[in-house]
BALOBA-1460 file (C-alpha; in Angstrom, 3 decimals):
// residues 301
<rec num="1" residu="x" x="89.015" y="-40.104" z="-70.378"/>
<rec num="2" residu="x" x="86.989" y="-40.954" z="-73.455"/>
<rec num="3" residu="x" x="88.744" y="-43.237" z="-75.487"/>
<rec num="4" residu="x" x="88.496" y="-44.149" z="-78.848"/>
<rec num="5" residu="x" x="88.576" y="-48.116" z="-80.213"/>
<rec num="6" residu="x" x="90.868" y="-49.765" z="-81.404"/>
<rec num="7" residu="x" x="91.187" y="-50.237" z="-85.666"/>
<rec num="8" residu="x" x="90.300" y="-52.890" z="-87.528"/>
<rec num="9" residu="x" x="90.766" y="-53.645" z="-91.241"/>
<rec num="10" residu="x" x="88.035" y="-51.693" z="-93.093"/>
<rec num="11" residu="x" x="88.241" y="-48.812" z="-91.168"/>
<rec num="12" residu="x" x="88.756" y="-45.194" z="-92.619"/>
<rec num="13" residu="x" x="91.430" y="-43.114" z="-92.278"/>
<rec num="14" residu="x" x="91.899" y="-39.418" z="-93.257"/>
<rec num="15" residu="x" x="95.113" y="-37.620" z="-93.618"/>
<rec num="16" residu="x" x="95.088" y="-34.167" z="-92.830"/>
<rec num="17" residu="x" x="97.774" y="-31.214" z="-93.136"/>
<rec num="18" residu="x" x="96.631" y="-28.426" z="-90.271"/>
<rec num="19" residu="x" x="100.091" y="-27.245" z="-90.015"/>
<rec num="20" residu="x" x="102.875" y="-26.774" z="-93.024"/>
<rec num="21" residu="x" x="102.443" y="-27.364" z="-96.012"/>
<rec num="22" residu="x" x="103.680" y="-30.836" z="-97.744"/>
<rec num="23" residu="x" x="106.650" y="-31.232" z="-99.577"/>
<rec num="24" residu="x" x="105.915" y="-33.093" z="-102.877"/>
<rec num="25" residu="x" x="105.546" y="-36.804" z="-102.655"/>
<rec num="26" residu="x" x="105.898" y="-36.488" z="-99.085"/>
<rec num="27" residu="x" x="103.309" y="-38.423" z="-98.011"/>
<rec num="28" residu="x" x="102.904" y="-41.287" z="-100.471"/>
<rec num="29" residu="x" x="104.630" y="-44.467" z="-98.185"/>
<rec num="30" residu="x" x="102.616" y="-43.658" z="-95.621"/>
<rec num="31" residu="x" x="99.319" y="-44.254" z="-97.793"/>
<rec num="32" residu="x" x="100.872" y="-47.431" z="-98.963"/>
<rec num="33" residu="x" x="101.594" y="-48.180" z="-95.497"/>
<rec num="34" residu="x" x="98.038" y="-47.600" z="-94.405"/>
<rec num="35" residu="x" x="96.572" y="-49.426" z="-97.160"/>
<rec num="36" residu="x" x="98.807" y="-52.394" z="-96.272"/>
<rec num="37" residu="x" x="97.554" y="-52.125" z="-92.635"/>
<rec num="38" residu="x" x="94.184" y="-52.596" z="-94.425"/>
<rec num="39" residu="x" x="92.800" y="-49.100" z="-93.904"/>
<rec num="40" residu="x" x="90.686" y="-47.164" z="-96.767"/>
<rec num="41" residu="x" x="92.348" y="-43.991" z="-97.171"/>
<rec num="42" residu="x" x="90.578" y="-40.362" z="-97.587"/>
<rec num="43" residu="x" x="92.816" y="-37.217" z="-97.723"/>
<rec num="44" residu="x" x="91.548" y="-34.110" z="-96.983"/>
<rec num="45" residu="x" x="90.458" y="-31.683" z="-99.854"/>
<rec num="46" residu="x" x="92.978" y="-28.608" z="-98.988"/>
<rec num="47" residu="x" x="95.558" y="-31.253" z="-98.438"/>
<rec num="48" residu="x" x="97.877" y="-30.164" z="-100.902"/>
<rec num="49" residu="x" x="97.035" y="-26.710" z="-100.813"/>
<rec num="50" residu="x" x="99.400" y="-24.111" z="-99.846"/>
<rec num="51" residu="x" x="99.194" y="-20.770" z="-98.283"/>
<rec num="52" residu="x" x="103.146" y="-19.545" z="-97.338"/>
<rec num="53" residu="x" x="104.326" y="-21.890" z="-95.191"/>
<rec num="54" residu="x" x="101.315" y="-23.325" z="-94.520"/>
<rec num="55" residu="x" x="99.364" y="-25.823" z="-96.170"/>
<rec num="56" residu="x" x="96.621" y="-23.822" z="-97.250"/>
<rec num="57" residu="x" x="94.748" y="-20.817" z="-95.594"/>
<rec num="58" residu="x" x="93.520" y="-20.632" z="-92.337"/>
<rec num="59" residu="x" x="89.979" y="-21.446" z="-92.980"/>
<rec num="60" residu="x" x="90.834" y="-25.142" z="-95.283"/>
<rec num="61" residu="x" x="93.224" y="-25.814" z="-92.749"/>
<rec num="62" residu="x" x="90.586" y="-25.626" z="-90.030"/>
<rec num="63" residu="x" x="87.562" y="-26.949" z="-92.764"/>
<rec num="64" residu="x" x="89.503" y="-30.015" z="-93.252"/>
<rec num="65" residu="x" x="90.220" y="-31.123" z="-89.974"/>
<rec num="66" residu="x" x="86.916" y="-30.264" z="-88.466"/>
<rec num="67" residu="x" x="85.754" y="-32.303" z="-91.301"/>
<rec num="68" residu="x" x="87.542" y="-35.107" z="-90.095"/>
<rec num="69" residu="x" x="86.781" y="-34.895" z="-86.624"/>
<rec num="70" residu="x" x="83.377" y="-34.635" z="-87.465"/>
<rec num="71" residu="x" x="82.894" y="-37.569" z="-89.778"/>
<rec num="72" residu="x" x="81.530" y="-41.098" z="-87.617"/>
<rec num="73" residu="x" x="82.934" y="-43.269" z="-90.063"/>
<rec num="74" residu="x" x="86.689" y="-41.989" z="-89.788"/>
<rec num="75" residu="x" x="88.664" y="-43.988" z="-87.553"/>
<rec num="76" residu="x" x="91.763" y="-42.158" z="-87.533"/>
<rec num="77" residu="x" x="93.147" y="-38.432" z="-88.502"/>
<rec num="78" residu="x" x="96.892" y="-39.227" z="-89.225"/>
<rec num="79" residu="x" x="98.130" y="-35.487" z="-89.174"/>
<rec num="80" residu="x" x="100.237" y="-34.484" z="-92.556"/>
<rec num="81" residu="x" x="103.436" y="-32.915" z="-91.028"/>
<rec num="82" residu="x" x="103.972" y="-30.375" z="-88.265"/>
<rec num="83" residu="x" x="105.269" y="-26.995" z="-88.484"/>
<rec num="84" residu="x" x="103.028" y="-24.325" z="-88.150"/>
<rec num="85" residu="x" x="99.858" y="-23.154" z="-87.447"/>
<rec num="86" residu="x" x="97.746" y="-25.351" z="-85.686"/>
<rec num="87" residu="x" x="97.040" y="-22.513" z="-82.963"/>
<rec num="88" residu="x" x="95.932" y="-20.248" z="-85.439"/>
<rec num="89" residu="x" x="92.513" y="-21.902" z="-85.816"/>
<rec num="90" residu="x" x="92.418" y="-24.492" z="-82.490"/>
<rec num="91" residu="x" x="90.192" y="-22.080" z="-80.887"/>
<rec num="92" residu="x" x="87.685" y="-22.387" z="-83.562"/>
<rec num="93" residu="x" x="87.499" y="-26.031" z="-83.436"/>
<rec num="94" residu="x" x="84.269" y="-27.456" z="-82.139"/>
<rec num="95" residu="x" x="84.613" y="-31.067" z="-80.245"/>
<rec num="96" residu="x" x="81.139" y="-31.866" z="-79.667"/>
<rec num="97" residu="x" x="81.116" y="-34.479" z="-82.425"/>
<rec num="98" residu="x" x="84.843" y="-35.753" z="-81.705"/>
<rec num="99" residu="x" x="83.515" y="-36.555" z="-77.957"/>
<rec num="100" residu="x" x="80.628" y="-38.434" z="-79.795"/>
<rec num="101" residu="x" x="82.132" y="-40.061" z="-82.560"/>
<rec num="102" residu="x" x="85.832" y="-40.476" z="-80.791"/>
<rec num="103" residu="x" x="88.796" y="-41.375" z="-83.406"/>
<rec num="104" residu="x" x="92.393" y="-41.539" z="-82.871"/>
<rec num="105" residu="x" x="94.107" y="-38.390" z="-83.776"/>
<rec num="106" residu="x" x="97.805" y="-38.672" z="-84.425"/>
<rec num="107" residu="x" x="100.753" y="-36.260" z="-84.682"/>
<rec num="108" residu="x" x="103.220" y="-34.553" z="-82.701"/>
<rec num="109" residu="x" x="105.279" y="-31.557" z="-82.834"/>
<rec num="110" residu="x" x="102.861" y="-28.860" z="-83.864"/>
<rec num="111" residu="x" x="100.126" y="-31.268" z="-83.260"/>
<rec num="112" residu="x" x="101.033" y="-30.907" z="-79.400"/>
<rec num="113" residu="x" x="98.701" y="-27.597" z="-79.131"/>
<rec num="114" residu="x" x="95.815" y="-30.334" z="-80.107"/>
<rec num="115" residu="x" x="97.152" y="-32.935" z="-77.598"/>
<rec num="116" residu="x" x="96.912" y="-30.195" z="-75.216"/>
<rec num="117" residu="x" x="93.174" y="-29.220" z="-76.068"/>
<rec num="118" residu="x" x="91.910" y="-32.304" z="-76.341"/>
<rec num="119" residu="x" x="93.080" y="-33.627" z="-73.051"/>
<rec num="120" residu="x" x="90.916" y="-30.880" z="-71.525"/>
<rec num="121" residu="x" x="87.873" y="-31.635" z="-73.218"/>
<rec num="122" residu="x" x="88.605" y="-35.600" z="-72.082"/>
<rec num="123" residu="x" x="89.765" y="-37.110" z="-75.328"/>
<rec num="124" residu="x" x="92.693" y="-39.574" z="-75.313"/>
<rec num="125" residu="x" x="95.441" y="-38.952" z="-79.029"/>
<rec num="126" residu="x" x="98.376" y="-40.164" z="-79.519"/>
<rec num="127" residu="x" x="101.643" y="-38.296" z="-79.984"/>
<rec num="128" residu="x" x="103.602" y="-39.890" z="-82.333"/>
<rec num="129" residu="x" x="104.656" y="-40.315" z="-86.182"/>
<rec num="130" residu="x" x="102.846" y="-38.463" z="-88.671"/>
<rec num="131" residu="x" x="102.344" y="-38.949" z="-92.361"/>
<rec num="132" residu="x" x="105.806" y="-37.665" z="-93.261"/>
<rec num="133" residu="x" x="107.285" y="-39.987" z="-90.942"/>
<rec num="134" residu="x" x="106.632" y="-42.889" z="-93.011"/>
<rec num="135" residu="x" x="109.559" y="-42.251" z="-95.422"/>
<rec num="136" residu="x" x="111.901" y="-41.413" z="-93.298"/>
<rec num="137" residu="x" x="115.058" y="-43.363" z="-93.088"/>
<rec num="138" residu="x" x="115.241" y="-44.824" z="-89.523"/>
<rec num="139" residu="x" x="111.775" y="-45.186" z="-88.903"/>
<rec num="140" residu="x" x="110.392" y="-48.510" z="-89.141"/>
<rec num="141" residu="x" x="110.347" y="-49.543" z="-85.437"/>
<rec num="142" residu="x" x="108.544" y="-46.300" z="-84.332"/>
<rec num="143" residu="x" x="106.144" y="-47.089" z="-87.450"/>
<rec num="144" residu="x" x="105.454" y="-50.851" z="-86.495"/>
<rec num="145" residu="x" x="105.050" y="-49.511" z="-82.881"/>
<rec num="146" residu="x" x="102.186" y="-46.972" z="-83.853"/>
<rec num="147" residu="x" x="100.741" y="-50.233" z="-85.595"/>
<rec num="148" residu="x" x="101.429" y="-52.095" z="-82.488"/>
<rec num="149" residu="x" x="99.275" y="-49.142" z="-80.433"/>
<rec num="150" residu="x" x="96.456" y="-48.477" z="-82.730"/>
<rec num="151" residu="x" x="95.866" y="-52.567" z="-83.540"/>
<rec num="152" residu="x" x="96.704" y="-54.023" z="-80.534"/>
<rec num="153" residu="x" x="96.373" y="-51.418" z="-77.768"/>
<rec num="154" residu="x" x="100.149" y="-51.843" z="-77.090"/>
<rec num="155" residu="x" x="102.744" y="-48.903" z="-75.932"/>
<rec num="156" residu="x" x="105.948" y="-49.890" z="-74.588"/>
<rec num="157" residu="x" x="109.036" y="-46.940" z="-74.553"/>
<rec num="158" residu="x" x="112.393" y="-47.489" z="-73.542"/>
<rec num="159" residu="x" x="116.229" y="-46.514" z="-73.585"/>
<rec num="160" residu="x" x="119.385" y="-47.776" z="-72.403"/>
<rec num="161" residu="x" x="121.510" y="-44.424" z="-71.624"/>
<rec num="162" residu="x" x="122.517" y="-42.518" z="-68.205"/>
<rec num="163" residu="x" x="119.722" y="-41.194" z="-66.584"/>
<rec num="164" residu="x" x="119.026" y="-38.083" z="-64.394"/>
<rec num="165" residu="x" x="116.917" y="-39.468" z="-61.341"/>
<rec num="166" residu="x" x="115.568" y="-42.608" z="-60.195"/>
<rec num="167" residu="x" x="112.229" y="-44.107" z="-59.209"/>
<rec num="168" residu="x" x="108.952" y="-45.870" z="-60.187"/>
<rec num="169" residu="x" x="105.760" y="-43.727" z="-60.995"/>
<rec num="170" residu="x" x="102.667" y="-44.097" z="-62.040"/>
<rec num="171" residu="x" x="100.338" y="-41.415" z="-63.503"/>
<rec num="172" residu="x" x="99.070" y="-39.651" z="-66.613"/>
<rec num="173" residu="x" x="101.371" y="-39.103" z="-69.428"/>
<rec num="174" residu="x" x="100.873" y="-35.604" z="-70.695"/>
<rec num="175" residu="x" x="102.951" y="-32.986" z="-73.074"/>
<rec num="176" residu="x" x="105.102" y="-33.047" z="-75.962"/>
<rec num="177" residu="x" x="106.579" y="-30.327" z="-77.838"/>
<rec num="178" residu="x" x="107.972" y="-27.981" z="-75.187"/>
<rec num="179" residu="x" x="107.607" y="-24.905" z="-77.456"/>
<rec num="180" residu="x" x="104.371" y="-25.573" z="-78.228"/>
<rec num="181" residu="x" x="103.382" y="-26.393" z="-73.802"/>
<rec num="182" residu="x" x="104.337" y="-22.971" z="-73.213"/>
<rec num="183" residu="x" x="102.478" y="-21.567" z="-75.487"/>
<rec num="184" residu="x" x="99.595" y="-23.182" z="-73.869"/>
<rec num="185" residu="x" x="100.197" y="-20.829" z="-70.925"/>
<rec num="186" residu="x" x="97.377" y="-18.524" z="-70.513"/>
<rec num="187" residu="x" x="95.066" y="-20.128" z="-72.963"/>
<rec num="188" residu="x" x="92.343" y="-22.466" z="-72.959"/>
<rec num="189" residu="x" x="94.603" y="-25.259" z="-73.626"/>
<rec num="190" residu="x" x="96.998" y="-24.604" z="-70.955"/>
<rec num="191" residu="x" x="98.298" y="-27.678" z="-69.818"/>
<rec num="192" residu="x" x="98.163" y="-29.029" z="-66.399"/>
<rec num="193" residu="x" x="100.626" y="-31.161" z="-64.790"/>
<rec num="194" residu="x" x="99.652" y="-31.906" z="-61.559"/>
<rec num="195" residu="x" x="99.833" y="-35.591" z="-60.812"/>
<rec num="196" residu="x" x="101.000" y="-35.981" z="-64.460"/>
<rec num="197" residu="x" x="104.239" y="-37.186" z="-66.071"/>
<rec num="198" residu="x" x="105.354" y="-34.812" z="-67.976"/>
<rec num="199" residu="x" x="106.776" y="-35.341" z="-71.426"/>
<rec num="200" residu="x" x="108.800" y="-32.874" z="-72.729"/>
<rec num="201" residu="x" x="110.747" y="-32.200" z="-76.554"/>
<rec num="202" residu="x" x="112.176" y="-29.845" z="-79.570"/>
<rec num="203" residu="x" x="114.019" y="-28.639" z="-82.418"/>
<rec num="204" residu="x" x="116.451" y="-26.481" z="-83.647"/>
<rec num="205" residu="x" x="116.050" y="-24.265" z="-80.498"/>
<rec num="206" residu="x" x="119.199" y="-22.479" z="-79.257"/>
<rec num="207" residu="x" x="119.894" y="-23.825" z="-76.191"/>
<rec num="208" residu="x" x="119.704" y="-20.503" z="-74.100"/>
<rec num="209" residu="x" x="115.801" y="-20.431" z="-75.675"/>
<rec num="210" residu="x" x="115.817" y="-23.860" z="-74.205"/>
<rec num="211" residu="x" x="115.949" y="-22.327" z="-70.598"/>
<rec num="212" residu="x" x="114.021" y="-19.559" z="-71.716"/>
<rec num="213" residu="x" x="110.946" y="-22.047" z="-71.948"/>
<rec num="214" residu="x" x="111.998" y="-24.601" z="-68.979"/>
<rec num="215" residu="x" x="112.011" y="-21.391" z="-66.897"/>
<rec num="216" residu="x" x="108.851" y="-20.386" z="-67.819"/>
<rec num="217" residu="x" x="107.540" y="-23.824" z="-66.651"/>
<rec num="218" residu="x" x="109.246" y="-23.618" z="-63.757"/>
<rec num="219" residu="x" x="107.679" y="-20.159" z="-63.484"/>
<rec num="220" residu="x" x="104.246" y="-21.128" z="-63.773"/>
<rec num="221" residu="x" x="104.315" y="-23.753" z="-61.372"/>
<rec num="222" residu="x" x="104.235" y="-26.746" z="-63.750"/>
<rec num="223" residu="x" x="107.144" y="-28.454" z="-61.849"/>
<rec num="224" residu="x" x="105.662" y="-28.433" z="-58.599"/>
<rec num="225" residu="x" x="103.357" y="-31.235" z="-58.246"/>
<rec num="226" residu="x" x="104.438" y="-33.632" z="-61.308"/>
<rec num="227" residu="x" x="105.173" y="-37.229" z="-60.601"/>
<rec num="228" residu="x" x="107.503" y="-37.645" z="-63.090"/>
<rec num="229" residu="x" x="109.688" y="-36.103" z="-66.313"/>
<rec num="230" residu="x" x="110.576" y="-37.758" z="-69.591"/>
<rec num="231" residu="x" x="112.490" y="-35.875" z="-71.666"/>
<rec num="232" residu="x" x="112.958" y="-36.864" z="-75.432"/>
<rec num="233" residu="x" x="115.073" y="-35.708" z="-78.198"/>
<rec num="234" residu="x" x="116.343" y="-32.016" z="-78.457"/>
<rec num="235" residu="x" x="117.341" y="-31.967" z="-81.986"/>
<rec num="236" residu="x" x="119.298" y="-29.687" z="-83.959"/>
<rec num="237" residu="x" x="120.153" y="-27.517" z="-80.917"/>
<rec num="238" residu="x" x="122.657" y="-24.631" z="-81.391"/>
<rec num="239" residu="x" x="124.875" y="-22.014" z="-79.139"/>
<rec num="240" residu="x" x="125.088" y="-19.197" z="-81.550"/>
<rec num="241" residu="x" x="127.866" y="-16.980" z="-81.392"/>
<rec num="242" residu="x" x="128.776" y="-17.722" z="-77.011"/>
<rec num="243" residu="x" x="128.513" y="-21.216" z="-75.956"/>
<rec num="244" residu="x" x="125.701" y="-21.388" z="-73.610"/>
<rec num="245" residu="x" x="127.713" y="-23.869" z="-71.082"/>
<rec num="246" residu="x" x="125.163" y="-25.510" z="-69.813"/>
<rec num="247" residu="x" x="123.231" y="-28.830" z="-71.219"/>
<rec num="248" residu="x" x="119.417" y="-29.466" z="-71.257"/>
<rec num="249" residu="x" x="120.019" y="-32.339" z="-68.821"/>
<rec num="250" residu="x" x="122.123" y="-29.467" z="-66.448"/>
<rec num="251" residu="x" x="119.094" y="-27.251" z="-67.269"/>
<rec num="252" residu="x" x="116.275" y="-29.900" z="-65.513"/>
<rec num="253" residu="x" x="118.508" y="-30.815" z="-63.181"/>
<rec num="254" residu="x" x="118.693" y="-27.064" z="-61.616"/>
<rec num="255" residu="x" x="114.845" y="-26.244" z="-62.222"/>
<rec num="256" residu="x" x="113.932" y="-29.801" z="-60.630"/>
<rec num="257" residu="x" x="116.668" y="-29.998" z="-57.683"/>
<rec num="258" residu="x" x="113.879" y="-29.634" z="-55.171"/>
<rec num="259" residu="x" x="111.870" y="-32.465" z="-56.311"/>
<rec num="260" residu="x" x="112.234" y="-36.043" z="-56.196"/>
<rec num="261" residu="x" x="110.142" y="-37.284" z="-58.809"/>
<rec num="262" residu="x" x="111.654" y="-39.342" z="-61.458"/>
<rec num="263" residu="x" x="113.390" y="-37.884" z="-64.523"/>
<rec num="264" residu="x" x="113.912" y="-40.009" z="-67.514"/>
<rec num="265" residu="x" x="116.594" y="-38.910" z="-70.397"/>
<rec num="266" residu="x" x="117.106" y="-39.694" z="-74.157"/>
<rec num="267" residu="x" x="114.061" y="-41.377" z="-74.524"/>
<rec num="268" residu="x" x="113.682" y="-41.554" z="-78.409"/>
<rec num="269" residu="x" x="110.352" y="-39.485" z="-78.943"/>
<rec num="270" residu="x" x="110.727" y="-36.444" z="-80.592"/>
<rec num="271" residu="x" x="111.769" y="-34.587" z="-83.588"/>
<rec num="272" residu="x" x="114.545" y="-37.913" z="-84.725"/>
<rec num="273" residu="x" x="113.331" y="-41.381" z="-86.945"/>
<rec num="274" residu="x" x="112.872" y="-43.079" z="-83.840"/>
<rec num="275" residu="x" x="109.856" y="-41.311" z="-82.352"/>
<rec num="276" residu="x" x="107.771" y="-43.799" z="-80.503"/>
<rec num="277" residu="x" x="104.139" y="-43.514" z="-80.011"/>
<rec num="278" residu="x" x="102.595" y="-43.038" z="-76.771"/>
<rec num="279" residu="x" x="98.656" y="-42.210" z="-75.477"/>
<rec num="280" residu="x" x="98.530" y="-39.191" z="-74.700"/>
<rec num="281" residu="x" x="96.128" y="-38.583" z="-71.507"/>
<rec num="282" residu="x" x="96.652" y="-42.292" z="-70.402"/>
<rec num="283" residu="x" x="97.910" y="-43.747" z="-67.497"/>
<rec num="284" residu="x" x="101.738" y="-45.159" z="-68.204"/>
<rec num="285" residu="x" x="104.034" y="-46.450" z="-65.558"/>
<rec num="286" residu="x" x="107.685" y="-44.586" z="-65.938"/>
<rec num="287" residu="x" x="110.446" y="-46.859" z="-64.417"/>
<rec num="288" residu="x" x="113.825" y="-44.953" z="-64.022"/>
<rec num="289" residu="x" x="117.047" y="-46.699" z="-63.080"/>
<rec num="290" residu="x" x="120.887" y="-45.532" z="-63.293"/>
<rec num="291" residu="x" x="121.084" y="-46.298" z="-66.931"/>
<rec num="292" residu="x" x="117.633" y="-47.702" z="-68.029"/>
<rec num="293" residu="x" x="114.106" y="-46.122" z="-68.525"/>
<rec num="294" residu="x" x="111.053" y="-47.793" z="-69.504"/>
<rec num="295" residu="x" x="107.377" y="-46.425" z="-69.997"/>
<rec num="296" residu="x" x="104.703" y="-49.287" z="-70.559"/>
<rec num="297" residu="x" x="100.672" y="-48.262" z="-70.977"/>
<rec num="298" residu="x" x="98.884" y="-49.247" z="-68.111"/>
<rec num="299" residu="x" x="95.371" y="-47.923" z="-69.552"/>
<rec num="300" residu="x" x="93.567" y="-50.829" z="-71.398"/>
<rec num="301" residu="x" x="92.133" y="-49.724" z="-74.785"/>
């Protein structure tokens, strides 16, 4: 995997909306944060543009963050927000300059369908807080810990809740936004999981969508050869009018019973404050015990 270096003070980052567009304000702690961390910041020029719900057109959304992927002297694409509309233009995107010039590109949620591309071109992002992130109440660990990564080259994840299955793996930690790794399916960005741990999250899904899209999965054959599952936060999850009676954790559980990989609950990346930052593409050992989990970055940067 082609990874890019670490930051230093001095270096450039560029914030970039490819998605929805930004509330106002909405971004303005995480320049100060930057600028603290000693980073010159550059925003993108359709940055505050708006298009519907998206934050701009097509065509600036896709302009600005080709721009920044081409640019050598960026160090780091800290996405806006997620949303919407990454997919529309991913396609389109041209990485011959991004394998070149390599930079860390940050995001999650709707930034997953770029997580998903770039691992198949061999480019190593990180999932994890995004410009809007910065303000939010809650945050501040899962804030110093993307410091902590993109500094030091240190990723450390755990939680202290009941877990699903146990065991010790080691392998490639892939995925994300479980919406979003479904609609991989079919495309040129269609994940793959084999020999992978496989990350998996949402929001404000009802739950019988929820096993809509873990069938699927199950479906296609991404279960089959994993070496592990973490599942984050499923946020803002509803029944609708008849309960579904049956929880995500139930839902795994029956899609999984035939494999004995590991399967790691609650761990706090996702869609809530706490959303820790992991590589995504690197090699992480998952350690899952009755009521512990721990992933720790094996990969040196």
């Amino acid at each position: 995997m082609n990874s890019p270096q670490l930051l230093n003070k001095g270096d450039k980052a560029m914030i970039v909306a490819p998605s929805g567009k930004l509330p106002k304000d909405g971004i303005d702690e995480a320049i100060i944060m930057l600028k603290n961390w000693g980073l010159e910041v550059v925003l993108g020029e359709y940055l505050y543009s708006n298009f519907g719900v998206f934050a701009g057109n097509d065509s600036e959304r896709q302009s600005d963050f080709q721009q920044a992927l081409d640019d050598s002297t960026i160090k780091l694409i800290l996405c806006a927000r997620g949303g919407y509309g990454f997919s529309r233009f991913l396609d389109n995107l041209s990485f011959s300059n991004f394998v070149k010039y390599p930079k860390w590109v940050v995001g999650f949620s709707d930034v997953t369908a770029f997580h998903l591309d770039a691992i198949n071109n061999g480019m190593l992002t990180i999932h994890g807080p995004m410009a809007t992130s910065f303000s939010r109440e809650g945050a501040d660990e899962s804030i110093l810990a993307l410091y902590e990564l993109l500094f030091k080259g240190k990723s450390t994840i755990k939680i202290n809740a009941k877990q699903l299955k146990e065991g010790v793996v080691s392998g490639e930690l892939i995925g994300g936004n479980l919406a979003l790794i479904c609609d991989s399916l079919g495309t040129l960005s269609e994940i793959s999981t084999e020999d992978k741990i496989l990350v998996i999250e949402d929001v404000g899904e009802y739950y019988y969508r929820i096993d809509r899209l873990l069938n699927q999965l199950a479906r296609a054959g991404k279960f089959s050869k994993l070496k592990g599952v973490v599942v984050g936060d499923f946020t803002e999850m509803t029944n609708g009018d008849t309960p579904f009676n049956e929880t995500i954790e139930e839902m795994i559980a029956r899609l999984t019973k035939e494999f004995d990989f590991p399967i790691a609950m609650s761990m706090p990346i996702g869609h809530q404050p706490q959303n820790f930052p992991f590589v995504h593409g690197a090699e992480y050992r998952l350690k899952v015990s009755e009521n512990t989990a721990r992933l720790e970055l094996l990969t040196k940067l």
